[in-house]
C-alpha positions as protocol buffer text, in pm:
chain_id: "A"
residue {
  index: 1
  type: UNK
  ca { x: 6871 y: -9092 z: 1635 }
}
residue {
  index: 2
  type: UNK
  ca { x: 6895 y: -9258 z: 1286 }
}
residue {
  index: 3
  type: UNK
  ca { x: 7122 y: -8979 z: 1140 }
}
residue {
  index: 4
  type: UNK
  ca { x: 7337 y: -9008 z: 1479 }
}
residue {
  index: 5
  type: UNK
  ca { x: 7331 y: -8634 z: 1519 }
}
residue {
  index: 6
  type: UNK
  ca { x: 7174 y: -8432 z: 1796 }
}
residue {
  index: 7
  type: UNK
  ca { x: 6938 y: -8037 z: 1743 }
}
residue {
  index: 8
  type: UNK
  ca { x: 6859 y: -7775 z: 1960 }
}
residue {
  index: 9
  type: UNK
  ca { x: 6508 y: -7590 z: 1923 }
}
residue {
  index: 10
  type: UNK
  ca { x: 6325 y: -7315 z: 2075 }
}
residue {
  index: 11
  type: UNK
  ca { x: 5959 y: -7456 z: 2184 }
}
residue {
  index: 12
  type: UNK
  ca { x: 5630 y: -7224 z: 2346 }
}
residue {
  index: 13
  type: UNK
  ca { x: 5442 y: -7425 z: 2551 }
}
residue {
  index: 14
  type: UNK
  ca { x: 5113 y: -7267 z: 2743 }
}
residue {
  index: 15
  type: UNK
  ca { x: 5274 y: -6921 z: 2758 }
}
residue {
  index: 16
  type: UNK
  ca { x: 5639 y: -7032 z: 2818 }
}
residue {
  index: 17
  type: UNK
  ca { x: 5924 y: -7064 z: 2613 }
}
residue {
  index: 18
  type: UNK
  ca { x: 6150 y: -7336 z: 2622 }
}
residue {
  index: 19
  type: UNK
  ca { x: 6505 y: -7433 z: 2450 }
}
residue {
  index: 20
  type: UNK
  ca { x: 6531 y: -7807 z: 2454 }
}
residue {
  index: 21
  type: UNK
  ca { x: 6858 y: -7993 z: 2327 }
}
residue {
  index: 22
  type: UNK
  ca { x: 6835 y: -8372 z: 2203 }
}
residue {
  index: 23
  type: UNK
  ca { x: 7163 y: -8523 z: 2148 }
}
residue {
  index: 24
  type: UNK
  ca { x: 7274 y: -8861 z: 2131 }
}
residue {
  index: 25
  type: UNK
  ca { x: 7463 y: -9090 z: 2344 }
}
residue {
  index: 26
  type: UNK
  ca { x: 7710 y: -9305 z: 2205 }
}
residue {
  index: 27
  type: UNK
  ca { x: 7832 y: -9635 z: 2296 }
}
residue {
  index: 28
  type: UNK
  ca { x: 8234 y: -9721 z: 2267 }
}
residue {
  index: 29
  type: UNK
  ca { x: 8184 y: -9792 z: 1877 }
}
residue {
  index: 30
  type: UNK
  ca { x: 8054 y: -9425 z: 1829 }
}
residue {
  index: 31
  type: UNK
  ca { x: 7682 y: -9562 z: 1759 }
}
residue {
  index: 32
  type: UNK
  ca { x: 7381 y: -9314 z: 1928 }
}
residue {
  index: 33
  type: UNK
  ca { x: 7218 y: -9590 z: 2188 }
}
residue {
  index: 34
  type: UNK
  ca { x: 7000 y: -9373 z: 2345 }
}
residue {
  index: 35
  type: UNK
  ca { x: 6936 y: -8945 z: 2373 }
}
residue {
  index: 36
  type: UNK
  ca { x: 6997 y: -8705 z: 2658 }
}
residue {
  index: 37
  type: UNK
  ca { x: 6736 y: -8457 z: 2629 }
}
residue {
  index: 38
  type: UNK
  ca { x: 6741 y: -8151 z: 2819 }
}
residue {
  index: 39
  type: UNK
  ca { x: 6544 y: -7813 z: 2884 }
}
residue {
  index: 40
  type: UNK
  ca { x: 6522 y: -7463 z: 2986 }
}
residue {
  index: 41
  type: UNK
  ca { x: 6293 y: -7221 z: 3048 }
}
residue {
  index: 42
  type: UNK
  ca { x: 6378 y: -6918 z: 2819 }
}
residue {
  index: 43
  type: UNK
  ca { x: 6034 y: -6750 z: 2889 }
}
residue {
  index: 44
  type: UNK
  ca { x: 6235 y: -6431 z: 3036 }
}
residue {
  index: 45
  type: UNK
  ca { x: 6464 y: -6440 z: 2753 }
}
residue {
  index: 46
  type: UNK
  ca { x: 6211 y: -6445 z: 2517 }
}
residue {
  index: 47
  type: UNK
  ca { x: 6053 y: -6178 z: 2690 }
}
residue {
  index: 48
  type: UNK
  ca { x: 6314 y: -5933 z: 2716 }
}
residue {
  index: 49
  type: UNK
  ca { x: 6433 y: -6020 z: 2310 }
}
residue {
  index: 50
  type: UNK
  ca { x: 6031 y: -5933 z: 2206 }
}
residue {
  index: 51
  type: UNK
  ca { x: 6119 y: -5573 z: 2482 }
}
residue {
  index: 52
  type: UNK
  ca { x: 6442 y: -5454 z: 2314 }
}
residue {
  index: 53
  type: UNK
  ca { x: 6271 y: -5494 z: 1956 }
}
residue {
  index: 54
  type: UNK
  ca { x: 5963 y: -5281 z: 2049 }
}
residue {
  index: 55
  type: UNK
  ca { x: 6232 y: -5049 z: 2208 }
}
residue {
  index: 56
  type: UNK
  ca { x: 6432 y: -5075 z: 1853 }
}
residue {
  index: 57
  type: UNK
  ca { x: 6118 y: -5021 z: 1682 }
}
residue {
  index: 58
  type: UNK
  ca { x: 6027 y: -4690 z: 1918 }
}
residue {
  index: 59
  type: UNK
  ca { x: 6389 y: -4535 z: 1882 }
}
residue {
  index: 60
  type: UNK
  ca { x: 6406 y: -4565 z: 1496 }
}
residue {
  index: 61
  type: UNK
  ca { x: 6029 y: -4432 z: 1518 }
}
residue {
  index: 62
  type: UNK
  ca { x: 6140 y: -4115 z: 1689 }
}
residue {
  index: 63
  type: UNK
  ca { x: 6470 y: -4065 z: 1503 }
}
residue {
  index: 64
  type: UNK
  ca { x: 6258 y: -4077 z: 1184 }
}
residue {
  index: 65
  type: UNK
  ca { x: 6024 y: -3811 z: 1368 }
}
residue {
  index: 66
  type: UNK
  ca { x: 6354 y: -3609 z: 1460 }
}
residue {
  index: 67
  type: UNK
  ca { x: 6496 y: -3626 z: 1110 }
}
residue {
  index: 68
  type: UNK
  ca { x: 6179 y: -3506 z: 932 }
}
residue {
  index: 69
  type: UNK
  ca { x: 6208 y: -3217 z: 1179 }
}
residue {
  index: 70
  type: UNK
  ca { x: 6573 y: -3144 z: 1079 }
}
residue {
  index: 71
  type: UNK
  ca { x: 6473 y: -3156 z: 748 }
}
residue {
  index: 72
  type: UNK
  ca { x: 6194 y: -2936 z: 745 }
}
residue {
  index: 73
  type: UNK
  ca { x: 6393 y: -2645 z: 932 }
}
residue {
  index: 74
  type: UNK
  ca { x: 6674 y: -2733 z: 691 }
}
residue {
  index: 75
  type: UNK
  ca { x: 6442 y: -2657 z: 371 }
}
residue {
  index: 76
  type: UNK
  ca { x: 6231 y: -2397 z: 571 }
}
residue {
  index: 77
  type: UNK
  ca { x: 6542 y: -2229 z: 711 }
}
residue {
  index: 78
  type: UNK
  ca { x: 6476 y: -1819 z: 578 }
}
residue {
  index: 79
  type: UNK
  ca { x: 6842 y: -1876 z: 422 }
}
residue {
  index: 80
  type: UNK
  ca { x: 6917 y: -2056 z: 134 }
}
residue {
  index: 81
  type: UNK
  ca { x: 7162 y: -2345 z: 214 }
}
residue {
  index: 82
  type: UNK
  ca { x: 7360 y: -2618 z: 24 }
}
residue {
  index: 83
  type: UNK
  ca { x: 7641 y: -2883 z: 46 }
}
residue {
  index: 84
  type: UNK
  ca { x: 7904 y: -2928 z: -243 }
}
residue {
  index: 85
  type: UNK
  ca { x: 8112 y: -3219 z: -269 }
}
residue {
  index: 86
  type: UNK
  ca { x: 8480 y: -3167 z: -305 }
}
residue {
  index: 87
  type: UNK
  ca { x: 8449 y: -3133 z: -694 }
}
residue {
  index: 88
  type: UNK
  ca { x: 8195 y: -2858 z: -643 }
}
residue {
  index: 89
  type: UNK
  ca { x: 7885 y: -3021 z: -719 }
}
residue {
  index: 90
  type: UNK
  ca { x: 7558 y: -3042 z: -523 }
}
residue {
  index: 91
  type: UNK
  ca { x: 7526 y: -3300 z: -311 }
}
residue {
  index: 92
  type: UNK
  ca { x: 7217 y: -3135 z: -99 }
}
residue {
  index: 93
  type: UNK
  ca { x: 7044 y: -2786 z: -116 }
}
residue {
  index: 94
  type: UNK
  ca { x: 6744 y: -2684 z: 119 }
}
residue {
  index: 95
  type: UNK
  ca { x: 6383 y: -2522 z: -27 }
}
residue {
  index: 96
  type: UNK
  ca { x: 6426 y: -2194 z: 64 }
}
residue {
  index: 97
  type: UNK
  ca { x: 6724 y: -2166 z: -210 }
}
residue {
  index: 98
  type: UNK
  ca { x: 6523 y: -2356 z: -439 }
}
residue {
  index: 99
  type: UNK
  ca { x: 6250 y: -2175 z: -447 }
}
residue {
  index: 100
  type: UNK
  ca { x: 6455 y: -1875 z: -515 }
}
residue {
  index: 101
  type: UNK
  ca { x: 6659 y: -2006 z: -851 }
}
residue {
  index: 102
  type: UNK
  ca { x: 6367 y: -2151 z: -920 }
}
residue {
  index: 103
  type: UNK
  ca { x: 6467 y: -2526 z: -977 }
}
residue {
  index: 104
  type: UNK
  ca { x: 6410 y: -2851 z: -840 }
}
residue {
  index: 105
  type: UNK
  ca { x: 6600 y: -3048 z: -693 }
}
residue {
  index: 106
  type: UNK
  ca { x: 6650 y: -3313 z: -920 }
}
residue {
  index: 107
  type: UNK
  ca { x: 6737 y: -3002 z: -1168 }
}
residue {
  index: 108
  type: UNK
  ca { x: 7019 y: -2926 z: -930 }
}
residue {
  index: 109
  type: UNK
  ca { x: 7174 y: -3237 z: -726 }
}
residue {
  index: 110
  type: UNK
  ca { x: 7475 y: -3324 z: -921 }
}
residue {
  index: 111
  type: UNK
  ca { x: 7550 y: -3032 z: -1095 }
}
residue {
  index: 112
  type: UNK
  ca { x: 7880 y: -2821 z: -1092 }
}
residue {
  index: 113
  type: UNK
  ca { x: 7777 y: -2502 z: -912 }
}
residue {
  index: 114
  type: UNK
  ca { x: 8009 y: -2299 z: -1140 }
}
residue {
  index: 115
  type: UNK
  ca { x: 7702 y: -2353 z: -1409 }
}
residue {
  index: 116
  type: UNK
  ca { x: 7461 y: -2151 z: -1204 }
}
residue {
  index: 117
  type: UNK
  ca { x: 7681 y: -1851 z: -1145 }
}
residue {
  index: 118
  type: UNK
  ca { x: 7690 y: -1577 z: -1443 }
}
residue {
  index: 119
  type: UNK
  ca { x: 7997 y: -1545 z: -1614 }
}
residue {
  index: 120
  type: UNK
  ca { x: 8126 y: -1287 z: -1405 }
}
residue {
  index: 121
  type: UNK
  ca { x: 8076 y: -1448 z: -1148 }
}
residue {
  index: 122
  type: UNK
  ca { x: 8183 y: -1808 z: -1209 }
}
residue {
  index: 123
  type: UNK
  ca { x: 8538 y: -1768 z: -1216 }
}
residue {
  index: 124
  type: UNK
  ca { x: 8569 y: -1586 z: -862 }
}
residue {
  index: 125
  type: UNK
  ca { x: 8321 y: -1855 z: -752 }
}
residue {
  index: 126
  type: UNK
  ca { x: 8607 y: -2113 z: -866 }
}
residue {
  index: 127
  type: UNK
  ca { x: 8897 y: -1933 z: -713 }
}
residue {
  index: 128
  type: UNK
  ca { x: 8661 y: -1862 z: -398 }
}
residue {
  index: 129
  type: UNK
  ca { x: 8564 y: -2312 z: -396 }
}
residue {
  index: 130
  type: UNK
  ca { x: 8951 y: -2371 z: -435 }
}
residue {
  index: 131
  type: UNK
  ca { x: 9053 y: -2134 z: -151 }
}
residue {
  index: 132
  type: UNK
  ca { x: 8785 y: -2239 z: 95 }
}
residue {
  index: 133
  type: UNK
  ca { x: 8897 y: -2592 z: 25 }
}
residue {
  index: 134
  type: UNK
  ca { x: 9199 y: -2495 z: 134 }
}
residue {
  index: 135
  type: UNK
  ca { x: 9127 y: -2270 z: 380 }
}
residue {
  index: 136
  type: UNK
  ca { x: 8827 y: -2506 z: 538 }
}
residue {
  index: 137
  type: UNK
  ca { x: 8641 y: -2097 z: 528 }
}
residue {
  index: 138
  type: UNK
  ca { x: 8431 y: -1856 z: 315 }
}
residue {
  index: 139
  type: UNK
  ca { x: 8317 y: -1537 z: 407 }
}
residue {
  index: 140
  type: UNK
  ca { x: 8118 y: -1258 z: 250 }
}
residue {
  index: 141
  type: UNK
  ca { x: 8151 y: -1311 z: -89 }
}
residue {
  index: 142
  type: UNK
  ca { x: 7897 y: -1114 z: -329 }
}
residue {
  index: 143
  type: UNK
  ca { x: 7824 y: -1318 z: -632 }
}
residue {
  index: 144
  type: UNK
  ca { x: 7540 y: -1368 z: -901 }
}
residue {
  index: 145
  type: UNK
  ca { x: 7352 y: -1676 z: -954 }
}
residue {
  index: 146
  type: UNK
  ca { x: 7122 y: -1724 z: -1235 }
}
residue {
  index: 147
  type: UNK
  ca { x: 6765 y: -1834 z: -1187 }
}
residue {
  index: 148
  type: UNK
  ca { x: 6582 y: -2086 z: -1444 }
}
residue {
  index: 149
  type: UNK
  ca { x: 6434 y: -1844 z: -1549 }
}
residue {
  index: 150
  type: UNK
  ca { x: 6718 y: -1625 z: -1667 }
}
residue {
  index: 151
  type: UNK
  ca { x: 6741 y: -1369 z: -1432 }
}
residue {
  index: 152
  type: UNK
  ca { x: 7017 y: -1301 z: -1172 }
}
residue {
  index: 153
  type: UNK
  ca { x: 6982 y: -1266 z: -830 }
}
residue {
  index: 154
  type: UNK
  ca { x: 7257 y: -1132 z: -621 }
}
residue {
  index: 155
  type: UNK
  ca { x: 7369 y: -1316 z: -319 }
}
residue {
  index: 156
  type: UNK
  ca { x: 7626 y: -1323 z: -41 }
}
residue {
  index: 157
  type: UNK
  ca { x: 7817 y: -1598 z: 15 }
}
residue {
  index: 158
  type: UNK
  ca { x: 7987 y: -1782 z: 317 }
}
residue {
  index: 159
  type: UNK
  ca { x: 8088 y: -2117 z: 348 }
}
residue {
  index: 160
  type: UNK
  ca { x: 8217 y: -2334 z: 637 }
}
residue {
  index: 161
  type: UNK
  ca { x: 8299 y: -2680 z: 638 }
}
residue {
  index: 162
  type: UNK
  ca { x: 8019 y: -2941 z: 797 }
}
residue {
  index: 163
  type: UNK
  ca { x: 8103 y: -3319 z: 864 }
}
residue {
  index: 164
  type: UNK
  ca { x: 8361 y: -3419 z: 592 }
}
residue {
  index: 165
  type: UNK
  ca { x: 8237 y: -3238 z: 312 }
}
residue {
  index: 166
  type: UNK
  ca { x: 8228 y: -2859 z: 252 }
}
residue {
  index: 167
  type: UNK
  ca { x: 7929 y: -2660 z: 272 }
}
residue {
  index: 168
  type: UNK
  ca { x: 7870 y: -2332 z: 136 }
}
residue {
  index: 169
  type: UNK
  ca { x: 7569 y: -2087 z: 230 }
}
């Protein structure tokens, strides 16, 4: 009353919830003479906010379950698999083909892909990126890659495009 303004709070009371509003009433000279309080009983509110946040809690639980799934039959898948982004770096590569080169992933992930082809190799693999750019398809395409530890593995490669960015396989 002696700032002349009114408030609005949220109050539990013996197991129920209650939103109670306090404002002032003002005579013809704009002064707050007395307050109009009022009440209601937001118990089933209250109850149903507290439900859909368990409920939020539970689906983000299980589509962090069903991620970590994806993910594991991403890296686990028996082919090696990777995502380049339009300039031809890495922007994601599974296990599988990791373990074959040989590298991490931080060794990888944001690297031009051209530097892990042998020579012969890297300039088809840059005709090949610029054509399936193009083309939004790859398809059996034998190539070299060289592993960390210097040898060269031969691989087949085919490439179609996933989401927005291009994928090759």
């Amino acid at each position: 009353m002696a700032r002349n303004e009114g408030f609005v709070l949220e109050i539990l009371r013996n197991g129920a919830w209650y939103r109670s509003s306090v404002q002032p009433v003002r005579n013809a000279e704009g002064k707050a003479i007395m307050a109009l309080f009022s009440a209601t009983d937001i118990t089933e509110l209250k109850r149903t906010q507290q439900e859909l946040v368990e409920l939020n809690q539970t689906l983000e639980t299980r589509v962090a379950e069903r991620t970590a799934e994806v993910q594991d039959l991403y890296d686990r898948a028996p082919a090696g698999y990777h995502s380049l982004d339009p300039e031809g770096r890495f922007i994601r590569i599974n296990q599988t083909a990791l373990d074959w080169l040989g590298y991490t992933r931080e060794e990888i992930l944001g690297r031009p892909a051209a530097e892990f082809f042998t020579p012969a190799s890297r300039e088809a693999f840059r005709a090949d990126y610029a054509a399936f750019l193009e083309q939004g398809t790859l398809n059996d395409r034998e190539r070299e890659l060289v592993c960390k530890d210097g040898s060269t593995m031969h691989v087949l490669v085919n490439a179609t495009p996933c989401g927005t960015q291009p994928v090759t396989s």
